[in-house]
C-alpha positions as CSV (number, residue, x, y, z in Angstrom):
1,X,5.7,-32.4,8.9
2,X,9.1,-33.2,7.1
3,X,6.9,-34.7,4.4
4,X,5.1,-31.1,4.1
5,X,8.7,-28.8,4.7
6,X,10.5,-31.5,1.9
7,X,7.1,-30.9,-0.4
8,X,7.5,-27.0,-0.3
9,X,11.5,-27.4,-0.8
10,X,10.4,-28.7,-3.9
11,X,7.9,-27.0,-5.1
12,X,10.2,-23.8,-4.4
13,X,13.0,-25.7,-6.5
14,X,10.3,-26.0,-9.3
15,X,9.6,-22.5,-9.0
16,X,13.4,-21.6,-9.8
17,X,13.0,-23.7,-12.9
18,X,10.2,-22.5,-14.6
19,X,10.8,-18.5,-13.6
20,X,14.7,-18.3,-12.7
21,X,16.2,-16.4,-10.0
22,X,17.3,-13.3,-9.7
23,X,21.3,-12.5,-9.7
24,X,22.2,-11.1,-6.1
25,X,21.9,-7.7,-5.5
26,X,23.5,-6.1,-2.8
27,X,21.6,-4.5,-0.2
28,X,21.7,-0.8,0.4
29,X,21.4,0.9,3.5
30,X,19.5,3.9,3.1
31,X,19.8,6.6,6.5
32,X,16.8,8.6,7.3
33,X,18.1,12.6,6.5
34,X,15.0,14.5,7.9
35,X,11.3,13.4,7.9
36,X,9.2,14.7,11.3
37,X,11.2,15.1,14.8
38,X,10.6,12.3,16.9
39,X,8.6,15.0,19.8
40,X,5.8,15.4,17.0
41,X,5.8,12.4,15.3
42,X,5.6,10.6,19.2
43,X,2.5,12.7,19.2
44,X,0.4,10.3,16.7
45,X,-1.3,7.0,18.0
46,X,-0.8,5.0,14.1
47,X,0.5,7.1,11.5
48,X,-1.1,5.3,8.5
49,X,0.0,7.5,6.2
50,X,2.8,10.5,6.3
51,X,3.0,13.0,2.7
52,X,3.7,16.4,2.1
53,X,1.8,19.0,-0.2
54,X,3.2,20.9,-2.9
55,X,4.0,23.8,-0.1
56,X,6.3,21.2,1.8
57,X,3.7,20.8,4.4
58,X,3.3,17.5,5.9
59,X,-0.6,15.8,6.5
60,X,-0.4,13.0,8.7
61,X,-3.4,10.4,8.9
62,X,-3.8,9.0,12.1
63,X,-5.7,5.7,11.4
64,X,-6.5,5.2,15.4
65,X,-7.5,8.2,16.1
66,X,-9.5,8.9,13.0
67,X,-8.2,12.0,12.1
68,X,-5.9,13.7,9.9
69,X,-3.6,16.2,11.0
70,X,-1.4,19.3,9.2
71,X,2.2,20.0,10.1
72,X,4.1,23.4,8.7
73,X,6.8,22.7,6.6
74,X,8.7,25.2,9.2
75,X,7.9,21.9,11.7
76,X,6.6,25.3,14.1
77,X,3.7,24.8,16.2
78,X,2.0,21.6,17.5
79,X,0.0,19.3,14.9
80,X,-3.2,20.9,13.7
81,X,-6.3,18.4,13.6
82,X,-8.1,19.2,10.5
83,X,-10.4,16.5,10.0
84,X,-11.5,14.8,13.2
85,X,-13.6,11.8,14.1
86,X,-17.6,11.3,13.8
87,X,-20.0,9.6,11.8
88,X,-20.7,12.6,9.7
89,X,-20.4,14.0,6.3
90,X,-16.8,15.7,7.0
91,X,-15.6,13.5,9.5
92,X,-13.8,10.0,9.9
93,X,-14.8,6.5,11.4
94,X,-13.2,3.7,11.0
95,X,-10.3,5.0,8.0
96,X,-8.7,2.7,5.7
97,X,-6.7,4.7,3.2
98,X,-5.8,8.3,2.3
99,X,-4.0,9.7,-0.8
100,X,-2.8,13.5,-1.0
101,X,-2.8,14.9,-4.3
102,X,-0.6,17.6,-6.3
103,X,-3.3,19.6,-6.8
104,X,-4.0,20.4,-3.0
105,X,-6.5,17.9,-2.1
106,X,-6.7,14.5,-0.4
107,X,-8.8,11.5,-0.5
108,X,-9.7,9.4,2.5
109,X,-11.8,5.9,2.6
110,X,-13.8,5.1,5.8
111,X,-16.6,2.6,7.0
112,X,-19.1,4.4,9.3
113,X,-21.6,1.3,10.4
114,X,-20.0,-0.7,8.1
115,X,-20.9,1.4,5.3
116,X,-18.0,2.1,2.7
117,X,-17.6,6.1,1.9
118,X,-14.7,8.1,-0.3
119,X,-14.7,11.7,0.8
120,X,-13.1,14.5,-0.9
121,X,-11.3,17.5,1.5
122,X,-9.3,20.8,0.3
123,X,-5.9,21.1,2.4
124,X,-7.4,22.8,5.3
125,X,-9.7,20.2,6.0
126,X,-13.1,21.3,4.1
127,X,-15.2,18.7,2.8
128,X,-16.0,18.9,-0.8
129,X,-18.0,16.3,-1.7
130,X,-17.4,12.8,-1.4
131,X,-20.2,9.0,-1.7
132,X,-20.2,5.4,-0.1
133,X,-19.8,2.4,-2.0
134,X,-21.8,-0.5,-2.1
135,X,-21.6,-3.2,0.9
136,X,-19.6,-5.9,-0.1
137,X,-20.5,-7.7,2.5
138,X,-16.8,-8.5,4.0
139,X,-15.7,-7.0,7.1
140,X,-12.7,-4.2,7.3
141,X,-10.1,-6.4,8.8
142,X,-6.5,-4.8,9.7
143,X,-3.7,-6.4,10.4
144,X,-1.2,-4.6,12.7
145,X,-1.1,-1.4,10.0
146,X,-2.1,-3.4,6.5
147,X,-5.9,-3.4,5.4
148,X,-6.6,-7.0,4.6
149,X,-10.2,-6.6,3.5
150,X,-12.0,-3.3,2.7
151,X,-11.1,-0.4,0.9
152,X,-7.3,-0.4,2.0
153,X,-5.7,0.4,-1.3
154,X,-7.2,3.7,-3.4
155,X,-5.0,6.3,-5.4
156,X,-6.6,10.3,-6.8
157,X,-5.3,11.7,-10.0
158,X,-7.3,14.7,-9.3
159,X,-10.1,13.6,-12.1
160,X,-10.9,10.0,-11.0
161,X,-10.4,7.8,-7.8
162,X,-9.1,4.1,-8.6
163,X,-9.9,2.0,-5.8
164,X,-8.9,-1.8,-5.0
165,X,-12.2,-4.1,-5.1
166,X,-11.7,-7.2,-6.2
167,X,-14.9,-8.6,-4.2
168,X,-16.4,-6.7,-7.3
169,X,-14.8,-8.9,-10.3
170,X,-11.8,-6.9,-10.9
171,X,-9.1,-6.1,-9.3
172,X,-9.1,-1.7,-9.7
173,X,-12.4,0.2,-9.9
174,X,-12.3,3.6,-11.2
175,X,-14.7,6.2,-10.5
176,X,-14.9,9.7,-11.1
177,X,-15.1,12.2,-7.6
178,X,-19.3,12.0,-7.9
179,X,-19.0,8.5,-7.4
180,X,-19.9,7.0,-11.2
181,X,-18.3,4.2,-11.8
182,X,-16.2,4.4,-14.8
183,X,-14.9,1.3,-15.4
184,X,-13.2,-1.5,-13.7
185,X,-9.8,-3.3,-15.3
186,X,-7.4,-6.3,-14.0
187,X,-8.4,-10.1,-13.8
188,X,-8.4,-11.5,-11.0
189,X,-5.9,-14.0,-10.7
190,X,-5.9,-17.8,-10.2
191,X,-5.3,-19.1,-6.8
192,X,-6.3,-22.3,-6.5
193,X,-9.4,-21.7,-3.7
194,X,-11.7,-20.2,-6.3
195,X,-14.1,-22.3,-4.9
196,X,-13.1,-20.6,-1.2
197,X,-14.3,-17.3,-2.4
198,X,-13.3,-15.9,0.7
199,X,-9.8,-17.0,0.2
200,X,-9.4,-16.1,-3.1
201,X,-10.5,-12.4,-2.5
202,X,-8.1,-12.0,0.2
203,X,-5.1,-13.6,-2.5
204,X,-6.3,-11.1,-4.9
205,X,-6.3,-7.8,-2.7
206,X,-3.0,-5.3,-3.4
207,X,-1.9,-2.2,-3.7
208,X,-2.8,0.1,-6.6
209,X,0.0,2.7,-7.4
210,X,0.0,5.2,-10.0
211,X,2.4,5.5,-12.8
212,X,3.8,9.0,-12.8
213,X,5.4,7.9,-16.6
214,X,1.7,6.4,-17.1
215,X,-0.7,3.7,-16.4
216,X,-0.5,1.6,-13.0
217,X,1.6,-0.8,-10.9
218,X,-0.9,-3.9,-8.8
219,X,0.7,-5.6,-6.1
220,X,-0.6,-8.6,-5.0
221,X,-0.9,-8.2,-1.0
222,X,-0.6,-11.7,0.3
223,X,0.0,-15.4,-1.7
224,X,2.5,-16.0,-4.3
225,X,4.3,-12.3,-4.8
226,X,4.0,-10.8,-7.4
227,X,2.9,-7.4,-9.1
228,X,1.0,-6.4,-12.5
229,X,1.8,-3.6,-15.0
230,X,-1.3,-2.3,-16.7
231,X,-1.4,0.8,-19.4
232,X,-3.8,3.6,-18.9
233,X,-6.1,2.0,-20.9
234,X,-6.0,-1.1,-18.3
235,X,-4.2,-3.5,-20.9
236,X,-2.2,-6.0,-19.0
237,X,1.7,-5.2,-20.2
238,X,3.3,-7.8,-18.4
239,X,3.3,-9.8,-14.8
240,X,6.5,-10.2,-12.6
241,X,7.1,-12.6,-9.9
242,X,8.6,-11.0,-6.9
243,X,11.7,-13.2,-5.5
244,X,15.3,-12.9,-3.8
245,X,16.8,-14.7,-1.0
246,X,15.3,-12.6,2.0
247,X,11.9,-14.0,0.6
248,X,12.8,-17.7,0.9
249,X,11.8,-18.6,4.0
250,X,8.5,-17.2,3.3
251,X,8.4,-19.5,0.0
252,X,9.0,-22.4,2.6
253,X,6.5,-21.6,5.1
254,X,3.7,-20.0,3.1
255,X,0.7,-21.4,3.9
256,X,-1.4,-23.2,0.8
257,X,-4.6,-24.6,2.3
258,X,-6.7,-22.5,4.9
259,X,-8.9,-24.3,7.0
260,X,-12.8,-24.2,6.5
261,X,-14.5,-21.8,9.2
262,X,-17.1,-22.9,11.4
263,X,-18.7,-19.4,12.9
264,X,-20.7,-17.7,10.0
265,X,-18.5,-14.6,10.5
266,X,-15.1,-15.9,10.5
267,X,-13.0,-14.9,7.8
268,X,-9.6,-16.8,6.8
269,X,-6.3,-15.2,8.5
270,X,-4.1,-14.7,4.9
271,X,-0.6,-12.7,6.3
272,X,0.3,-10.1,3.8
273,X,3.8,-10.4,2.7
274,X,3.6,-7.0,1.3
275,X,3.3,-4.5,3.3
276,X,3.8,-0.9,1.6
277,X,4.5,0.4,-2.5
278,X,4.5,3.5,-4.3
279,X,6.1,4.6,-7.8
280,X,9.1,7.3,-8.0
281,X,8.8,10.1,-10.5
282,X,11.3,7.8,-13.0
283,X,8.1,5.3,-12.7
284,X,9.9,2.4,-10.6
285,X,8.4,0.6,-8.2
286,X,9.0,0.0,-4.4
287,X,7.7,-2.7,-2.7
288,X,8.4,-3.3,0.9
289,X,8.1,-6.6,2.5
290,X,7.4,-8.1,5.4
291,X,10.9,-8.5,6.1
292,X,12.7,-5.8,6.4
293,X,14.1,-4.9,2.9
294,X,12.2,-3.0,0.0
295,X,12.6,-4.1,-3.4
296,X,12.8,-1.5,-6.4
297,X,11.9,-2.6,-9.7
298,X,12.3,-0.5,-12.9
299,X,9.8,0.1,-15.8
300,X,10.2,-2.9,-17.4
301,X,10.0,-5.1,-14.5
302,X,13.2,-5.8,-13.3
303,X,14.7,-5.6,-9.7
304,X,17.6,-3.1,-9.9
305,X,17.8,-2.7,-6.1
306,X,17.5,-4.0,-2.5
307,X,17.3,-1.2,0.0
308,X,16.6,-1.0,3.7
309,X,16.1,2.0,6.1
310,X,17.8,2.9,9.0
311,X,16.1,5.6,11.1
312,X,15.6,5.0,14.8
313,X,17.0,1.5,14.0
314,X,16.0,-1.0,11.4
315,X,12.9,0.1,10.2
316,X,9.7,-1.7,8.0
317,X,8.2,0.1,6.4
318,X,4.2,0.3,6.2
319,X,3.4,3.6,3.9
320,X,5.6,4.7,1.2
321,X,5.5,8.1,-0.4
322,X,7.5,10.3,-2.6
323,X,8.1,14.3,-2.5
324,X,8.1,17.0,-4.9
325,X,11.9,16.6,-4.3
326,X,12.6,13.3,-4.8
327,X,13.0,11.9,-1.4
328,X,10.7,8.9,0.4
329,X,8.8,9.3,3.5
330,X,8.1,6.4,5.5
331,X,6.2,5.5,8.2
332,X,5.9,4.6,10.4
333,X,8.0,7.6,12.4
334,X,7.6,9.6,8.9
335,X,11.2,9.3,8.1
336,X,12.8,11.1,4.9
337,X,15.6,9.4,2.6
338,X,17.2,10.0,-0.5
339,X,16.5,7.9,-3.0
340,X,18.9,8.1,-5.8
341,X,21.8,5.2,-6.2
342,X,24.7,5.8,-4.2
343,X,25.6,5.1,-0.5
344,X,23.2,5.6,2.2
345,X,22.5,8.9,3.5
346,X,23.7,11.1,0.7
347,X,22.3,14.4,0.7
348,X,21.2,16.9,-2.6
């Protein structure tokens, strides 16, 4: 055992070698200024995801219940289901992702009978139009609120749906909203258990987040941490290692070897260390941990803050997104901060 702790010291001191470390950075604490009250929000079993339309109203996916929900932006009334649970064309089972768009739709991914399907739904919670995806012959597996395996990671610029799939050869797929694949970008990267491919599909899963200044951000769920830069075209522009002091233990105790499985439908537990990311409208990236801190990176890749959220306490996040104003919502709780550099809580 103190062979194996000494052996990762070391490795971790070779690390700072080859790649550096980053100068400390402060930590921010950023106050919740708004979001959902707690007597609505308390209403949800799992918010999975928490945005707000271009009208200020607030859509709420509620991953356990399989449904997703409308809130006025006057917070007035009780939530509104608008998409409820069922195996059919228009309703939810099993939901792993959903992305609201600017131009007043939103995307969800679900798994009826195992079956992967994207469906498309105007903001009151019409279906129009939607496809399944091929089998890939993993199992949806969800850890606490993070989608280890499966569609857990899509994003919908309105024209085309870019969905993590790395069981597929790549790490994004694009296809258009009739389900046409378009084109698939991002090598995989090495992980040392290429010939676990189990493993090495689970160290390649991520998050795919849109550029708003163009192109996409990839972050690497689980393994080493780190994220990838790719143009619109899908050209790798560069690869950053993600590192700082609250990440060290980690370093120390991540696992490297995963045990072979026995039972033909065991899959290896690999703990994400990422648990949440989305882009601001300046294009820089947040990526919140599994600690309780969120690293913000700019557009060329470096770390130009450390932030944390205080709502109801110390919060981690698990779902990131931004508003036509500026500020982040976070789940869970659906909290609202502002995001610009200053001391925490500072109002427009």
């Amino acid at each position: 055992m103190a062979n194996a702790g000494a052996a990762a010291l070391g490795m971790l001191l070779l690390f700072d070698v080859f790649f550096g470390r980053p100068e400390q950075t402060a930590v921010e604490t950023l106050k919740s200024v708004g979001g959902l009250p707690a007597h609505i929000a308390g209403r949800f079993e799992d918010i999975g995801a928490c945005q707000r339309s271009a009208a200020g109203d607030y859509f709420i996916f509620d991953r356990r219940a399989h449904a997703v929900y409308s809130v006025p932006a006057s917070l007035e009334g009780p939530p509104k289901e608008i998409v409820g649970v069922g195996v059919e064309p228009g309703r939810l089972l099993r939901p792993s992702a959903f992305e609201l768009t600017p131009d007043g739709r939103f995307v969800i991914a679900d798994s009826p009978f195992g079956q992967p399907r994207v469906q498309f739904f105007l903001e009151s919670g019409a279906r129009v139009g939607g496809f399944t995806l091929p089998k890939s012959g993993m199992p949806q597996v969800t850890l606490g609120s993070v989608v280890v395996s499966g569609v857990g990671s899509l994003e919908y610029n309105g024209r085309s749906i870019f969905i993590s799939l790395p069981e597929f050869g790549a790490l994004i797929t694009e296809y258009n909203s009739e389900g046409t694949l378009i084109r698939s970008f991002g090598e995989l990267r090495a992980t040392g258990h290429e010939a676990d491919r189990d493993v090495h599909l689970a160290l390649n899963t991520g998050r795919i987040v849109i550029n708003p200044q163009g192109g996409f951000y990839y972050v690497f769920l689980a393994g080493a941490p780190l994220f990838r830069k790719y143009d619109a075209r899908g050209a790798l522009l560069f690869e950053r290692h993600i590192q700082g002091g609250e990440l060290d233990e980690y370093a120390r105790n991540r696992p490297t070897t995963w045990p072979k499985r026995s039972g033909a439908n065991e899959i290896p537990l690999v703990m994400p260390v990422v648990r949440a990311a989305a882009a601001d409208a300046a294009g820089n990236l947040w990526i919140s941990l599994a600690v309780p801190v969120t690293y913000v990176y700019d557009s060329a890749g470096e770390r130009k803050r450390i932030v944390q959220f205080s709502a109801a306490g110390i919060l981690t996040p698990t779902g990131l997104s931004f508003s036509r104003n500026g500020r982040l919502l976070a789940t869970p709780g659906c909290y609202a901060f502002e995001t610009k550099d200053g001391r925490a809580g500072a109002s427009r």
